[in-house]
C-alpha positions as CSV (number, residue, x, y, z in Angstrom):
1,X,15.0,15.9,-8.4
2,X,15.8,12.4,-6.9
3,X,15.2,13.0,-3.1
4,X,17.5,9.8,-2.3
5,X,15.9,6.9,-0.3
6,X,13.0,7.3,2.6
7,X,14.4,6.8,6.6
8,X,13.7,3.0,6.9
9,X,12.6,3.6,10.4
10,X,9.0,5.8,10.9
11,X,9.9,10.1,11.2
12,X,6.8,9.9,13.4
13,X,5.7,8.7,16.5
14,X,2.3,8.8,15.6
15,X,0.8,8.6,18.8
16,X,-2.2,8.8,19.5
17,X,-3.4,7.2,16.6
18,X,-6.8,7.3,14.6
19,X,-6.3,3.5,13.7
20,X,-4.3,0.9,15.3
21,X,-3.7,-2.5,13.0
22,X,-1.8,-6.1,12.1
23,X,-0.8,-6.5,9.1
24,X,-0.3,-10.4,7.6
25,X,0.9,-12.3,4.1
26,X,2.0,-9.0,2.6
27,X,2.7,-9.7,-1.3
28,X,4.3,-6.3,-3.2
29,X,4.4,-6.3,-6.7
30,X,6.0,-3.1,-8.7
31,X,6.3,-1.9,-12.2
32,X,8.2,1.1,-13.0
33,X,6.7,4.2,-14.4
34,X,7.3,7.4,-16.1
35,X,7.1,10.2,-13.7
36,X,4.9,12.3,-16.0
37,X,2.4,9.7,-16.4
38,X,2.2,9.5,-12.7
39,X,1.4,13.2,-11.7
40,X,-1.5,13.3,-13.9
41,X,-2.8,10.7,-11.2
42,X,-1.4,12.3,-8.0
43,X,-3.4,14.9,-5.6
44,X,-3.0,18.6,-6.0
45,X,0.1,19.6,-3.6
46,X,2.5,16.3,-4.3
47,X,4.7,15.1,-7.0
48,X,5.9,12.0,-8.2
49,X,8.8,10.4,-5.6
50,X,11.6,9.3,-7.8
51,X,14.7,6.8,-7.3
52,X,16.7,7.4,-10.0
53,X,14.6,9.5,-12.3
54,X,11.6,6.8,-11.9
55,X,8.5,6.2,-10.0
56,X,6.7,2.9,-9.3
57,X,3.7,1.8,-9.4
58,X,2.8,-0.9,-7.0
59,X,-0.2,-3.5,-6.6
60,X,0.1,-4.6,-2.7
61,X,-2.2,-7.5,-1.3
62,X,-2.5,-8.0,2.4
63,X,-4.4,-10.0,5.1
64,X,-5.3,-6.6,7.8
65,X,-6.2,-8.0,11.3
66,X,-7.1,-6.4,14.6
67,X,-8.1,-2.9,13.6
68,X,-8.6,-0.8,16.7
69,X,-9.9,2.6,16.6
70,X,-8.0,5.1,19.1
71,X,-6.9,3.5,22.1
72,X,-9.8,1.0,21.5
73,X,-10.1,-2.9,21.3
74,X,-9.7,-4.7,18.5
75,X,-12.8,-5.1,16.2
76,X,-14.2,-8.6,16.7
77,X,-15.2,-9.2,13.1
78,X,-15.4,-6.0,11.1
79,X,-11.4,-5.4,11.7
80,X,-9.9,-8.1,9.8
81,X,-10.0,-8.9,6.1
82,X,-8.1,-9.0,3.0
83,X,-7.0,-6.0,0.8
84,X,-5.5,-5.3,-2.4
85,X,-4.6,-2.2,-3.1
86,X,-2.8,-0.1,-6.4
87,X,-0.8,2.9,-5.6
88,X,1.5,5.3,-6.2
89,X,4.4,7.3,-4.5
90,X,4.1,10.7,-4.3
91,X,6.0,13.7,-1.6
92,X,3.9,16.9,-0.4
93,X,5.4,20.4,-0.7
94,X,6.9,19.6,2.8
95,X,9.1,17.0,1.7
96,X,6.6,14.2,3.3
97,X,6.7,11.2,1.1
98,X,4.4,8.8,1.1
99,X,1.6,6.6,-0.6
100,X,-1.4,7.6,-2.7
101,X,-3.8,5.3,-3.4
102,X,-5.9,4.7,-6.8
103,X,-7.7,1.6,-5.4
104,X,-8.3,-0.3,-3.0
105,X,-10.5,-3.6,-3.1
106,X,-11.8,-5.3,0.6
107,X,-14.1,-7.8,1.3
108,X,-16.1,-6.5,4.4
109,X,-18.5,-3.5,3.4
110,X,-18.2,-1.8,6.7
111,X,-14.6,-1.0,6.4
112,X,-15.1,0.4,3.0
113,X,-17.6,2.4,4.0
114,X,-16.2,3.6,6.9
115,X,-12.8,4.3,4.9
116,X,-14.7,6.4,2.3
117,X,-16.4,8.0,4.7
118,X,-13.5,9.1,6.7
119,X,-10.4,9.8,4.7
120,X,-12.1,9.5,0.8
121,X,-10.0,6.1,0.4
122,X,-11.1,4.6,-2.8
123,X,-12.0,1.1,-1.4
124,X,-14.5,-0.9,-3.3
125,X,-16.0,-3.9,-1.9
126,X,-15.2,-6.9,-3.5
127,X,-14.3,-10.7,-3.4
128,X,-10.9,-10.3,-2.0
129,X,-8.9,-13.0,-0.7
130,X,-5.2,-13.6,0.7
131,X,-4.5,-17.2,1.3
132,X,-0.8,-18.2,1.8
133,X,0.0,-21.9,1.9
134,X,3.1,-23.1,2.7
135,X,5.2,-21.3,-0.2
136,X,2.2,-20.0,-2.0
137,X,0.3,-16.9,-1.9
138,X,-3.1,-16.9,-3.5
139,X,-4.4,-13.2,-4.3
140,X,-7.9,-12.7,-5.5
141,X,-9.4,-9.5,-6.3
142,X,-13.2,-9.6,-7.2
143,X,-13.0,-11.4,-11.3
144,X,-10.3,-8.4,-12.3
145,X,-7.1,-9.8,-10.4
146,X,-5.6,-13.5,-9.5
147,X,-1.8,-13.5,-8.3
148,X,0.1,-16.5,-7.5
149,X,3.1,-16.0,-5.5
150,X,5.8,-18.3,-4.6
151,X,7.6,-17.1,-1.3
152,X,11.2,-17.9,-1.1
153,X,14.2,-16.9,1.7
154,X,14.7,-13.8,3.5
155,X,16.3,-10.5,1.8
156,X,17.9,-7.8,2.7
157,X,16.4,-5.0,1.1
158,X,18.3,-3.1,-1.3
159,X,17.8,0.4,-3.4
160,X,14.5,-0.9,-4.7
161,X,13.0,-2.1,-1.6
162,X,13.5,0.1,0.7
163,X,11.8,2.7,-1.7
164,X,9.0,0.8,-1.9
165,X,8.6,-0.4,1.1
166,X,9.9,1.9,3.5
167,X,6.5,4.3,3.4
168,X,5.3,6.5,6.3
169,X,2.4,8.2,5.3
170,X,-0.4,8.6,2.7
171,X,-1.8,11.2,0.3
172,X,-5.5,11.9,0.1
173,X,-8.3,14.3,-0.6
174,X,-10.7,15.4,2.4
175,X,-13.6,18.1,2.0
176,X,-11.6,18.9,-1.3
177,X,-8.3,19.5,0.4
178,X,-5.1,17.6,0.2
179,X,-3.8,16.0,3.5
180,X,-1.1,13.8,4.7
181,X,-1.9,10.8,7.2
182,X,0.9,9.9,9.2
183,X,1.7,5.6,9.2
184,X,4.3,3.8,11.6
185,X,5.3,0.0,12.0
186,X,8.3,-2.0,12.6
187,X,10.5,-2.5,9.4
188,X,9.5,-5.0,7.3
189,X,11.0,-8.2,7.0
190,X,11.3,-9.0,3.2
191,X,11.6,-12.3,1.8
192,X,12.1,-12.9,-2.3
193,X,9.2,-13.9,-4.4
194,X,8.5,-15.4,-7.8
195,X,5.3,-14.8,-9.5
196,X,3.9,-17.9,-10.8
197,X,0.7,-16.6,-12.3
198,X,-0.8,-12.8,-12.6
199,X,-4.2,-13.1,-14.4
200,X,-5.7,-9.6,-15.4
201,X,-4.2,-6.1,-15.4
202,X,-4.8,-4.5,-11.9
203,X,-2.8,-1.5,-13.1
204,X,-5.4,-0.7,-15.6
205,X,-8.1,-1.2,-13.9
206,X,-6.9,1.4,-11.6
207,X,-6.4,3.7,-14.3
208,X,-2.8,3.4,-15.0
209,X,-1.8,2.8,-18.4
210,X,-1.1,-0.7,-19.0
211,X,2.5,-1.9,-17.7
212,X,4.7,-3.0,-20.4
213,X,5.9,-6.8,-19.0
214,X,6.0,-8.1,-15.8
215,X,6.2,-6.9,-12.8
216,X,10.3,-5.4,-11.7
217,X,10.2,-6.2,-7.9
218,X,7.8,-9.2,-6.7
219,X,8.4,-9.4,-2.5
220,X,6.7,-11.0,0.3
221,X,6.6,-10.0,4.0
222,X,5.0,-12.6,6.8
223,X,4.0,-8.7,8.1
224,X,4.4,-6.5,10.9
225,X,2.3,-5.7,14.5
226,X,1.7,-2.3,15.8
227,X,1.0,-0.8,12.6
228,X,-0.3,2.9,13.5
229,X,-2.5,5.1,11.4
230,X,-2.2,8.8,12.4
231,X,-4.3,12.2,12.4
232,X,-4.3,14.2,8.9
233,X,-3.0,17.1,8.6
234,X,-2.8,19.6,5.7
235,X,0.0,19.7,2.9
């Protein structure tokens, strides 16, 4: 059943928070993907999230700056680096929707490890970088992913956007049991984005089969502050 689009403000308050963050240089790229072929990959409790009878599968790269634990200050050095990370969209038997992640590359080890640690994130450490200049975004993920964007003018999101983008939660495993982490953040202001050069198949190498073309939906975001992480709670 098509569940229509998420609320494009957060459901949650999500206060007080386990993590606090900026996020910078957002680039989403999306490829559309048979629901059936998506559950296989999903956590037990949640099901594919559907607009219009199909799911997405997203690679999202990111500059992540001024991670705060709690109420705390911002980590001085360990808090900000670059991510990319492959996911899917999925909605728990309470109707929550959100994202599940299949990977997640960083470049600082103590953020993976704390990551893994905590909430069984699947961050690997790798040579990850987010470099925008001027109208390009440079994404580099270890020697599996490069992604060249070119950033255009802003967009108002349609349909497509807001489902992608419009995501208040994640899907993970902890001490073998599914739970649902609560996210809130200002809405995101889009701008288009042409991809100039995508060099290896990130999709794969998350374990997705192989997409068949390029990507549908290629958008860029200068980000969003106050970007809240909250506690887990069961599905």
């Amino acid at each position: 059943m098509d569940p229509g689009l998420p609320p494009p403000t957060p459901p949650d308050d999500v206060r007080p928070a386990l993590l606090r963050q900026t996020w910078r240089d957002v680039a989403f790229l999306h490829w559309p993907l048979d629901p059936a072929v998506a559950a296989g990959l999903l956590p037990p409790g949640t099901r594919p999230d559907v607009l219009a009878d199909v799911t997405y599968a997203g690679v999202v790269a990111l500059r992540i700056t001024r991670t705060a634990l709690g109420a705390g200050p911002a980590l001085p050095w360990a808090g900000s680096f670059a991510e990319v990370n492959v996911r899917l969209y999925a909605v728990d038997r309470r109707g929550r929707r959100g994202v599940v992640f299949l990977r997640m590359d960083a470049e600082r080890l103590l953020p993976v490890l704390a990551a893994r640690a905590v909430t069984r994130l699947p961050y690997v450490r790798s040579h990850t970088r987010v470099q925008r200049d001027d109208d390009l975004c440079v994404v580099v993920a270890g020697r599996h992913l490069r992604i060249v964007l070119r950033v255009g003018a802003p967009l108002p999101a349609g349909p497509l956007e807001h489902f992608v983008t419009d995501r208040w939660g994640l899907h993970t495993r902890v001490a073998g049991r599914t739970v649902h982490l609560p996210v809130a953040h200002p809405p995101w202001p889009l701008q288009t984005a042409e991809l100039v050069d995508l060099a290896g198949d990130p999709l794969a190498a998350a374990g997705i089969p192989a997409a068949p073309g390029p990507p549908v939906s290629v958008l860029f975001s200068p980000g969003v502050d106050d970007v809240r992480l909250g506690l887990p709670s069961r599905t």
